[in-house]
C-alpha positions, 0 to 999 in steps of 0.5 A: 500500500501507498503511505502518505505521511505529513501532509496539510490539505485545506480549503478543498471542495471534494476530499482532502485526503482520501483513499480509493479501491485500495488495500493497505494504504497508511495515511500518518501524522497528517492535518486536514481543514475546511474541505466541502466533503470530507476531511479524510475519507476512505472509499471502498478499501481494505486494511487502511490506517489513518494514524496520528492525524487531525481533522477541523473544520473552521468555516462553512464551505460554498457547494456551488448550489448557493448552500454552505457546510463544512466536511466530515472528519474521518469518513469510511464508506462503501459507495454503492456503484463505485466498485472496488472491495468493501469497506473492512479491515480499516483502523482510525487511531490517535487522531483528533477531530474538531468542527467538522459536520461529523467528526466521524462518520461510517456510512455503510463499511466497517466489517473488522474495523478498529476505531480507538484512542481518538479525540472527538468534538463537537460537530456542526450538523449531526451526531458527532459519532454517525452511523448510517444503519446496520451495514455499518456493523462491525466496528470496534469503537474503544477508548475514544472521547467523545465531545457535544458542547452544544445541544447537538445530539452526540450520536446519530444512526438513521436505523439501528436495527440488526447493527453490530458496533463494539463498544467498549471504555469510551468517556462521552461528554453526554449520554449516547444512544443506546447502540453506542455506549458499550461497556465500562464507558464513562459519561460526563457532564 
């Protein structure tokens, strides 16, 4: 796999860093702002590791249609018609996301992933932690903190029937949804 390392991407309309049908791709110690779309974005691909790496949003972003929103943090999805393998094998690690409209988002990938110690915080839109619905299953969400300052709510799933998210000693700011709180969590307030 390819490994990008130490980029800064900022003020992009479509991703700033993304992978695509790829096996093994490490993106390590990079900072991503303002994109339209999504901050770091894994598509259809297996055994990627997003390492280290930050992720914000500070302004909303034009989308050439007369509306404004700012991207997502880390974005793995399967796209349906895009081709390539599914989404699975994938890992977020130590990396921080702040600002963003979801600062982590998987829509529809996930089989074997591994999404632990990471910083979210307060997105723009919806769920700081998004999940489309039960293809989404298969994560292992531990040791994350998980921040909502506002009247946002923290977690967001459009249907979490049949959904399989493993979650285990997470400190959430407030109370998620039931799918999402997993074991030996912690809730602040």
């Amino acid at each position: 796999g390819t490994r990008l390392l130490r980029d800064t991407v900022y003020d992009n309309w479509g991703e700033n860093i993304s992978t695509y049908s790829a096996i093994g791709t490490r993106i390590d110690s990079c900072v991503t702002w303002d994109s339209w779309d999504g901050n770091f974005y894994i598509q259809n691909a297996t055994h990627c590791k997003i390492f280290a790496c930050q992720s914000y949003g500070y302004k909303q972003m034009a989308n050439g249609q007369g509306g404004y929103r700012r991207g997502q943090g880390y974005n793995i999805a399967n796209e349906s018609g895009a081709g390539g393998p599914s989404c699975s094998n994938d890992t977020v690690m130590f990396s921080v996301a702040w600002g963003n409209w979801q600062a982590f988002r998987s829509n529809c990938g996930g089989t074997n992933s591994y999404c632990a110690n990471n910083t979210f915080a307060n997105s723009t839109i919806d769920g700081t932690v998004r999940l489309c619905d039960a293809l989404s299953s298969g994560w292992t969400f531990k040791n994350n903190v998980i921040i909502q300052d506002n009247g946002l709510a923290i977690t967001s799933i459009d249907n979490a029937s049949g959904l399989s998210f493993n979650a285990s000693y997470n400190c959430w700011s407030k109370t998620p949804a039931s799918w999402a709180t997993g074991s030996n969590s912690k809730i602040a307030n």
